[in-house]
C-alpha positions in Angstrom: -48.1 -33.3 -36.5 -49.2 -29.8 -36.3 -49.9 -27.9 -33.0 -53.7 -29.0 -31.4 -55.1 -25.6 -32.4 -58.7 -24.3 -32.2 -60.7 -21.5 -34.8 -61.5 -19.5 -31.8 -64.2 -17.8 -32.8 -64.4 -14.1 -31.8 -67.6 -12.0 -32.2 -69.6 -9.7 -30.3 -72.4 -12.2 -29.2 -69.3 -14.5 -28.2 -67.8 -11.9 -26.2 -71.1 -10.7 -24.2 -71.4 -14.8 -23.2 -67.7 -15.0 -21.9 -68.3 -11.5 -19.9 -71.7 -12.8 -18.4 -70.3 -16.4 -17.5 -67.4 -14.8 -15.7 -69.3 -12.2 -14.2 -70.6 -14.2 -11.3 -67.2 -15.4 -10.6 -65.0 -12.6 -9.7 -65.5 -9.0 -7.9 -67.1 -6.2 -10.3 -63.4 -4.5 -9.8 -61.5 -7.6 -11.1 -63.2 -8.0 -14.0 -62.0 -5.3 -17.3 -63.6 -5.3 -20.3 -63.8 -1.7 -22.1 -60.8 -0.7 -24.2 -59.6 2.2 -21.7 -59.7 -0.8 -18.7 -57.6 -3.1 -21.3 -55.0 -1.2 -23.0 -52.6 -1.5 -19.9 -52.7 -5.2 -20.9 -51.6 -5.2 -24.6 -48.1 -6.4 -24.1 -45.6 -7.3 -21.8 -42.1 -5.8 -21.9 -41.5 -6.2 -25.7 -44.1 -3.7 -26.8 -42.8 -4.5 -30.4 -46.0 -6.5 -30.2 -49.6 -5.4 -29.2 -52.4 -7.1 -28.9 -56.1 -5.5 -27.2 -57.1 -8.5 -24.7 -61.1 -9.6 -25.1 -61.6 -9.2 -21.4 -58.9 -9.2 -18.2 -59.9 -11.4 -15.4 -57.4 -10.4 -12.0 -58.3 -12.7 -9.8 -57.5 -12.7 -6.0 -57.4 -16.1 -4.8 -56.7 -19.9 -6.1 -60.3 -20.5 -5.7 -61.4 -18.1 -8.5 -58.4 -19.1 -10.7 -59.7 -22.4 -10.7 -63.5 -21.0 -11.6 -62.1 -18.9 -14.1 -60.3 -21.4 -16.0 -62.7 -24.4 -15.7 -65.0 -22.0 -18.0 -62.7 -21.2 -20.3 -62.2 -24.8 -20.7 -66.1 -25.4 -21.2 -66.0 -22.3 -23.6 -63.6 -23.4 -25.1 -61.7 -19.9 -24.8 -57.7 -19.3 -24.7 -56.2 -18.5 -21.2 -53.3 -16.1 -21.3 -51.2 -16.0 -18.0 -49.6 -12.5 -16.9 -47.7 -11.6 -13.8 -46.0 -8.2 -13.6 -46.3 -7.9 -17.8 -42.3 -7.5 -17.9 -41.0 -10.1 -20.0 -39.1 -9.4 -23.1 -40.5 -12.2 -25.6 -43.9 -11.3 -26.0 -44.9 -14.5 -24.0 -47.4 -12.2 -22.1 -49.1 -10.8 -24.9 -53.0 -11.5 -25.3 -54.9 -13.5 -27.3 -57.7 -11.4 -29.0 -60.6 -13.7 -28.6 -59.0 -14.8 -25.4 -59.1 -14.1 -21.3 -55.8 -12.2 -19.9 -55.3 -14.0 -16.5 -53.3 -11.6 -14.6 -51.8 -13.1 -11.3 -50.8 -9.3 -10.1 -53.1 -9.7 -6.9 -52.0 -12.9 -5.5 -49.4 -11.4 -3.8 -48.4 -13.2 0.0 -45.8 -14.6 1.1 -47.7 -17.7 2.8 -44.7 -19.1 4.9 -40.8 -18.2 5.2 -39.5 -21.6 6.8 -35.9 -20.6 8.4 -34.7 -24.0 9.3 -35.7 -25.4 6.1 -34.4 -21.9 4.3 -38.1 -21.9 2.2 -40.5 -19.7 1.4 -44.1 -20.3 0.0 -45.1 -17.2 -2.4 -48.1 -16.9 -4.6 -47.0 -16.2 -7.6 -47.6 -12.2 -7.5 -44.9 -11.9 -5.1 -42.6 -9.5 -6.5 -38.7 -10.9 -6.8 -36.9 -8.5 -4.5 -39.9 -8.6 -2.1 -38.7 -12.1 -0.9 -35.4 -11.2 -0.7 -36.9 -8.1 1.7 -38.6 -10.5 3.9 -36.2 -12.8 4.6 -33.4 -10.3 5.5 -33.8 -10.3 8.9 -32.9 -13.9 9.1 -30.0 -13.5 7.3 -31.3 -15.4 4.0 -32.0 -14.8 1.0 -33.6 -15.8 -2.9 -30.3 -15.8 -5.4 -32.5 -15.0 -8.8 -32.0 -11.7 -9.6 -33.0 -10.7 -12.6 -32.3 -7.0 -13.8 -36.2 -6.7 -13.5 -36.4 -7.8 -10.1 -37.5 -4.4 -8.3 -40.7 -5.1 -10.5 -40.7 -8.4 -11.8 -43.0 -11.3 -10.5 -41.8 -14.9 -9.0 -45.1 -16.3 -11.1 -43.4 -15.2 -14.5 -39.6 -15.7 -13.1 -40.9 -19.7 -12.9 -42.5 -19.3 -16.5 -39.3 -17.6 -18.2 -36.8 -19.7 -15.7 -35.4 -16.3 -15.4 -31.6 -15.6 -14.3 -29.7 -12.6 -13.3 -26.4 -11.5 -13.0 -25.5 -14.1 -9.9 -26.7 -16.9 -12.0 -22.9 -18.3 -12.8 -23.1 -19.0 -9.3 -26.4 -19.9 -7.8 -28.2 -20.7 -11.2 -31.4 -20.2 -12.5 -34.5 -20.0 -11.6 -34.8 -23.7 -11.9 -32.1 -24.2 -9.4 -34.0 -22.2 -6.9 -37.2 -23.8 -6.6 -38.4 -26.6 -4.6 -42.2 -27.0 -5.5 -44.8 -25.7 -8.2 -48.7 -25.8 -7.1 -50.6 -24.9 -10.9 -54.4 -25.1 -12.0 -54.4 -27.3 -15.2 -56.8 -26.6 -17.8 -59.6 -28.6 -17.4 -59.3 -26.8 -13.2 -57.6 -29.4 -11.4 -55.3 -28.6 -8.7 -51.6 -30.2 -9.3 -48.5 -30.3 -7.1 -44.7 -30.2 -9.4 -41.5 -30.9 -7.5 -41.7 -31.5 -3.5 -40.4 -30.2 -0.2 -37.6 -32.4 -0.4 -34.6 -32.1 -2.8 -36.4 -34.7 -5.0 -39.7 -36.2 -5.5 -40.9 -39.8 -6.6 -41.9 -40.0 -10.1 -40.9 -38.3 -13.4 -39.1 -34.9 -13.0 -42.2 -32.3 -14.0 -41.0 -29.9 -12.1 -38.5 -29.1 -14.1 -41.1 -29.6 -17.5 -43.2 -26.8 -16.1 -40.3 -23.9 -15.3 -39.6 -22.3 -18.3 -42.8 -23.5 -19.9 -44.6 -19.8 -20.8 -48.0 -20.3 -19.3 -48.5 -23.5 -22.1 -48.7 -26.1 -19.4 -50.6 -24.8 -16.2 -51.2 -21.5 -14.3 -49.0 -21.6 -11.4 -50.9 -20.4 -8.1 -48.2 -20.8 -5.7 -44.4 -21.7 -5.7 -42.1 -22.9 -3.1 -38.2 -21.3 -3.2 -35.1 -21.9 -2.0 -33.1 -19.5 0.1 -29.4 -19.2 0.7 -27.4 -17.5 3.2 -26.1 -13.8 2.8 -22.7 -14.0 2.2 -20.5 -12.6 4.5 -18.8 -10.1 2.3 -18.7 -9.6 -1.5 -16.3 -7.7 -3.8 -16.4 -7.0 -7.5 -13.7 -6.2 -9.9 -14.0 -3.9 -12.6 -11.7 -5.3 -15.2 -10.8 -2.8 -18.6 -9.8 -4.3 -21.8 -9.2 -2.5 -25.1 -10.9 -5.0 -27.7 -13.9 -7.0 -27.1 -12.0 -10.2 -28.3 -9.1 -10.2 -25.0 -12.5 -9.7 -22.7 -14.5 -13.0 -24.0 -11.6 -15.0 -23.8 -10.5 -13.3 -20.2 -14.1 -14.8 -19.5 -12.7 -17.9 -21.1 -9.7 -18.0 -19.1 -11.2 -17.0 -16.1 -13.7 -20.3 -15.7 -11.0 -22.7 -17.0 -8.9 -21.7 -14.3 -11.6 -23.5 -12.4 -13.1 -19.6 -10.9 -16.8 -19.8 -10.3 -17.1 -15.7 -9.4 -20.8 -15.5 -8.1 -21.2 -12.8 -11.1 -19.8 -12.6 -14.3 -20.9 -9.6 -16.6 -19.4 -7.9 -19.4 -20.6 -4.5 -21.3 -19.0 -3.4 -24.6 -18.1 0.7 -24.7 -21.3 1.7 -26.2 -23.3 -0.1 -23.1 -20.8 1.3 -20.5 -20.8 5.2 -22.2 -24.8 4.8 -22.3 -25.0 3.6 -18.2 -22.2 5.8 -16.9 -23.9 9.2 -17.1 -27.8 7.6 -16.0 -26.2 6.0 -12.9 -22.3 6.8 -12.1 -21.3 3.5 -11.5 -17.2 4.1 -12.4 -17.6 2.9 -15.7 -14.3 3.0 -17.5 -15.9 4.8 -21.0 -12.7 4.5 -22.7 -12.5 0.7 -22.5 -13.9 -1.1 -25.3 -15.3 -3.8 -23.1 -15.3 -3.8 -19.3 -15.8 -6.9 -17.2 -17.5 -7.3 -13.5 -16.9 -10.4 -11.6 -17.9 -10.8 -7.7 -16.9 -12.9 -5.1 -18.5 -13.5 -2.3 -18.0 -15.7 0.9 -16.0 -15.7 4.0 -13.4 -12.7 3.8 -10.8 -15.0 3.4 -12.3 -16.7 0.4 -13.3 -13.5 -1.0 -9.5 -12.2 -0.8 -8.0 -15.0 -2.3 -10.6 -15.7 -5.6 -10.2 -11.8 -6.2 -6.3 -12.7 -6.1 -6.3 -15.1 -8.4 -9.1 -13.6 -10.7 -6.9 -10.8 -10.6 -3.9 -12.4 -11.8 -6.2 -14.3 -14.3 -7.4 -10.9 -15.9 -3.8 -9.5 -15.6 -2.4 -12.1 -17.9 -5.8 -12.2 -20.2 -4.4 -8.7 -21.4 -6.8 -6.2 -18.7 -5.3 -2.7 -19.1 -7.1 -1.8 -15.6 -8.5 -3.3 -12.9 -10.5 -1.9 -10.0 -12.0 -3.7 -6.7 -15.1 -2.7 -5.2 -13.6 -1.0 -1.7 -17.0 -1.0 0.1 -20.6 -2.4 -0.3 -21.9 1.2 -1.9 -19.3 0.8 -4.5 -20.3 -2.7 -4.8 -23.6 -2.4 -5.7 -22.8 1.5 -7.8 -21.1 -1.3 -9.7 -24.0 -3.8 -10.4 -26.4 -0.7 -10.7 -25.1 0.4 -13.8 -25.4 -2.9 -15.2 -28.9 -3.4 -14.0 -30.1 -0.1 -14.9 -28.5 -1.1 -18.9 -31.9 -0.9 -20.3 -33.6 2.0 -18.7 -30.5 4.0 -19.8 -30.7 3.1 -23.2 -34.0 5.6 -23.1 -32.2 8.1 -22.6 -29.9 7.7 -26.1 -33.2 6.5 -28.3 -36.7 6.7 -28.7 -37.2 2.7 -28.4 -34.6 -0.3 -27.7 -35.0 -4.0 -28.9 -33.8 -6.4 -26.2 -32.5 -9.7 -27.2 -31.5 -12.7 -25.8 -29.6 -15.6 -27.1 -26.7 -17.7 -25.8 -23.4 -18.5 -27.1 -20.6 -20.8 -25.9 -17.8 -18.5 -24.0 -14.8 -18.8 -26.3 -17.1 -17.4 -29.4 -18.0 -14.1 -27.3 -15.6 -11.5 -28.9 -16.3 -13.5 -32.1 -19.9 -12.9 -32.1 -19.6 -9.1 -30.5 -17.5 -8.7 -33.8 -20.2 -9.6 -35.7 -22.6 -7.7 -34.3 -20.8 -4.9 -34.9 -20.8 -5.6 -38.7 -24.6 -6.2 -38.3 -25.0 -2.7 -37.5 -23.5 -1.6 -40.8 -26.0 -3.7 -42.3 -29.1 -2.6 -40.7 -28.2 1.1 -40.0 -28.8 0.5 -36.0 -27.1 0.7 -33.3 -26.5 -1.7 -30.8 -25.3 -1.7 -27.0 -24.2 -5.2 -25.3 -24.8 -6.1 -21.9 -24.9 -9.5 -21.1 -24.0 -12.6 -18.6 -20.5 -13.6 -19.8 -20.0 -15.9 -17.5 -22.3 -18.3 -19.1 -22.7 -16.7 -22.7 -26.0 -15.4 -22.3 -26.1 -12.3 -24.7 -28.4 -9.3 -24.1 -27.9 -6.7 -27.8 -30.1 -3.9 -27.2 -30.9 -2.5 -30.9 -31.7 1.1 -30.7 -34.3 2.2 -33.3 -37.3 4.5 -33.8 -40.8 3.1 -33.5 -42.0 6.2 -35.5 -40.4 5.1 -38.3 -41.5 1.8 -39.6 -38.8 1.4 -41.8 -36.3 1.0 -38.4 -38.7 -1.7 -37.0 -38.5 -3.8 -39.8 -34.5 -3.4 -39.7 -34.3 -4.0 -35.8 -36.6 -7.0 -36.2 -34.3 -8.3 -38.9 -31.3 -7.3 -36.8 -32.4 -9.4 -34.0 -33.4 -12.2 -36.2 -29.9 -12.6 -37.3 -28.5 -12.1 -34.1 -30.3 -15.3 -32.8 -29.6 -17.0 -35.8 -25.9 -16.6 -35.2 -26.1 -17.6 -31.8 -27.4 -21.4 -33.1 -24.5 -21.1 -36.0 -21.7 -20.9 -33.4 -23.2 -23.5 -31.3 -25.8 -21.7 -29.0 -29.1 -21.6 -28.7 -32.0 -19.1 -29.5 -32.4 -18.0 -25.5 -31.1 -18.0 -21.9 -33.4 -16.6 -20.1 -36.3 -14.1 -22.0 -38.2 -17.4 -23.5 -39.5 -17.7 -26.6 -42.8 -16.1 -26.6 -43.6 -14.8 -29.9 -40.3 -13.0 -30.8 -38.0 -15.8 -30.9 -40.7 -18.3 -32.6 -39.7 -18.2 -36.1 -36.0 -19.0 -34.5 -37.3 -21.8 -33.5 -37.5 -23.1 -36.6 -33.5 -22.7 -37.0 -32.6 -24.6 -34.4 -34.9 -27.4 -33.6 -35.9 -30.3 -36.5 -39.1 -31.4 -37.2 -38.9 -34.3 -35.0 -37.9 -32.6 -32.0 -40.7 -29.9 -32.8 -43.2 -32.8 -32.6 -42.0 -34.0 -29.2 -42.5 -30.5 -28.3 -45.9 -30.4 -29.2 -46.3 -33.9 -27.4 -45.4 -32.6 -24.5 -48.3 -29.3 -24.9 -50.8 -31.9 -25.9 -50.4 -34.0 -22.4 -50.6 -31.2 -20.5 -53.4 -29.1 -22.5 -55.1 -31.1 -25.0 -57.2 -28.5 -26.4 -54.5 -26.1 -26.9 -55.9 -23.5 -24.6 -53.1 -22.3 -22.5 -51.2 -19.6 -23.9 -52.0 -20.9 -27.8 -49.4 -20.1 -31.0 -46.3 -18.9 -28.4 -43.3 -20.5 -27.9 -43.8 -23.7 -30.3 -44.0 -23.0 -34.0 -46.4 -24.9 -36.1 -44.4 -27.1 -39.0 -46.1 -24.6 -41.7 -45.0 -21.6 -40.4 -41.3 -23.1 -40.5 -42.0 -23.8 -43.9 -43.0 -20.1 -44.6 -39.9 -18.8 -42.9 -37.5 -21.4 -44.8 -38.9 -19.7 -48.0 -39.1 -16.1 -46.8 -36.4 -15.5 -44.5 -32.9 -14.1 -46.2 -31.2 -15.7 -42.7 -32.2 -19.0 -43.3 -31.4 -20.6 -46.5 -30.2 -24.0 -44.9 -33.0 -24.5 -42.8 -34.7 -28.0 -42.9 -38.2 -26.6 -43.6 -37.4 -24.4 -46.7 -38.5 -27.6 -49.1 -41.7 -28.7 -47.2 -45.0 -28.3 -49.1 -47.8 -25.1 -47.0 -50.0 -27.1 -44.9 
């Protein structure tokens, strides 16, 4: 079955009845409808792809989420969740007959519970602002996406977004305790518990890393841990791309869980080290950082024996971290990966796909053979430790001729992740970028189930419509279109 999509009809008259019946329900400020008010909202992240919203609604409590999505729902208009508008699929990109919800100015911290080490956050709350808050008690929230001075805990629980400690501590997923979302007909619903588990089928986990397709989340309860009592990180040098993936092999088979695990090929490292100083060894051709964290006797031994590990993995230099502001110079270059890659192009194309360890220097190989394709460069920066890959194809957006090649590029990128056994993501989503991926890796069958699971939750097809799951037809298209996908199950299928 196709997806339960609506022709949402989108005309003046239309537009003047949505803007009157949400008038009454929100502020005069929190309510944007001319173009110049708008434009802030056309995309999230990946500005790739634009889209003018039909009106922004910025609510400022549950109560008028709940009023602004109950008419929707009698309107019959699409509901487009955004938090701080920095994901990287598109997933926050407007619908132009369609209300942009943007969660921006539900922004308290509710409750920091010490003894139970939670927090309740509306879902506004910036990432590093939890960590902030909690300091003083010697906690704090393990996510940590590279985004995190910015990003918003409202879209981390839509993308089930990582960071570089997620080896360690895990996802987003791992981190939460409870979900409180609006459905789409306006009822109030409670995922997940206070406990560690909750009676009844797992939703929780449904809902995290569902795009805004399922419910708008209005509040989330997190896990904190306990600040570790010291932290090191080893800068390890290696002189070919393959020795580092299988070092990162080598190092998790030895049964080494290092908190972080991040590797960055000499491009990535030559276009960090002069935006931040981090120490970057430019003449490696792929550097690796792995932390360990813990009592100072745990820390000295797991850098001893991922030492001796990288050592006999082929590292031609290694360097430890001798004090917390080399520590985190270290993680600041490979944070700050993508606002450096301004500085050496006009526009970058962040992907995000994840491969099985042992096939990292494999695939980095053939990424670099992509470029002689496509006539693009590419950087890599991404979370070794659990194969998550991060390209960043440089190209020009003034020349349309580059956007068509950095699209393809990252098409066949992802499409080479799910050909050596990975998947089409880790932790971006799918929004709209990865969509036609979708296709590649997923059957019909399982595309159905997908759609099963929309329909339950949203029956008209309201929430965040035509992201994430692609319709059977537009596999078809693809399977006949795409050069990357000539084995794909679709190609055959009759246009719906």
């Amino acid at each position: 079955m196709n997806a339960p999509t609506e022709a949402f009809e989108d005309s003046a008259q239309r537009r003047a009845d949505i803007i009157a019946t949400l008038r009454p329900l929100l502020p005069a400020h929190c309510l944007l409808h001319a173009e110049e008010d708008t434009r802030p909202y056309e995309c999230d992240g990946l500005s790739l792809f634009r889209q003018l919203p039909m009106v922004v609604c910025l609510p400022e409590t549950e109560s008028q989420v709940i009023s602004i999505v109950k008419a929707c729902f009698q309107m019959n208009v699409p509901i487009v969740a955004r938090g701080a508008g920095t994901g990287l699929s598109g997933g926050a990109q407007p619908h132009p007959a369609g209300v942009l919800l943007g969660l921006a100015k539900l922004n308290k911290i509710i409750r920091i519970d010490k003894a139970s080490r939670t927090a309740l956050v509306q879902p506004g709350v910036r990432n590093l602002a939890i960590s902030e808050a909690v300091a003083p008690l010697g906690l704090y929230y393990a996510p940590d996406p590279s985004s995190q001075i910015a990003c918003s805990i409202g879209g981390n629980v839509a993308e089930n977004s990582g960071g570089v400690h997620c080896l360690k501590y895990g996802l987003t997923i791992h981190n939460i305790l409870k979900v409180r979302g609006v459905t789409i007909e306006g009822e109030v619903v409670e995922f997940g518990g206070d406990a560690l588990d909750a009676p009844g089928l797992d939703l929780l986990s449904v809902v995290i890393g569902s795009e805004g397709m399922l419910a708008v989340t209005t509040e989330v309860t997190v896990k904190l841990v306990p600040k570790p009592k010291l932290a090191q990180v080893i800068m390890a040098s290696f002189d070919d791309v393959e020795l580092a993936g299988k070092a990162v092999a080598a190092v998790i088979a030895a049964g080494i869980i290092p908190a972080g695990l991040e590797m960055m090929d000499k491009r990535a490292s030559r276009m960090v080290e002069p935006f931040v100083k981090a120490g970057y060894d430019t003449d490696a051709e792929a550097i690796l950082l792995l932390e360990s964290d813990g009592t100072p006797e745990e820390v000295r031994a797991e850098i001893e024996a991922m030492t001796n590990v990288l050592n006999g993995a082929g590292a031609t230099q290694i360097k430890v971290s001798q004090n917390e502001a080399e520590r985190m110079r270290f993680w600041a270059g490979r944070k700050n990966a993508f606002p450096a890659a301004g500085r050496v192009s006009p526009d970058y194309y962040c992907m995000d796909g994840t491969i099985p360890r042992k096939r990292l220097g494999e695939v980095l190989k053939a990424i670099a053979r992509m470029e002689e394709q496509y006539q693009l460069r590419c950087a890599n920066v991404f979370h070794a430790g659990d194969g998550n890959l991060h390209p960043l194809i440089l190209f020009d957006a003034n020349k349309p001729e580059e956007i068509k090649r950095a699209e393809d590029f990252g098409a066949a990128i992802l499409e080479l992740c799910v050909e050596v056994g990975g998947t089409v993501t880790g932790e971006h989503g799918v929004g709209i970028e990865k969509i036609n991926q979708m296709c590649v890796q997923f059957s019909r069958a399982e595309l159905d189930s997908f759609f099963a699971v929309k329909r339950a939750f949203d029956p008209p097809g309201l929430l965040n419509p035509g992201k994430a799951i692609p319709t059977l037809a537009r596999c078809a298209e693809y399977g006949r279109m795409h050069v990357h996908c000539g084995k794909l199950p679709f190609a055959d299928l009759p246009r719906f």
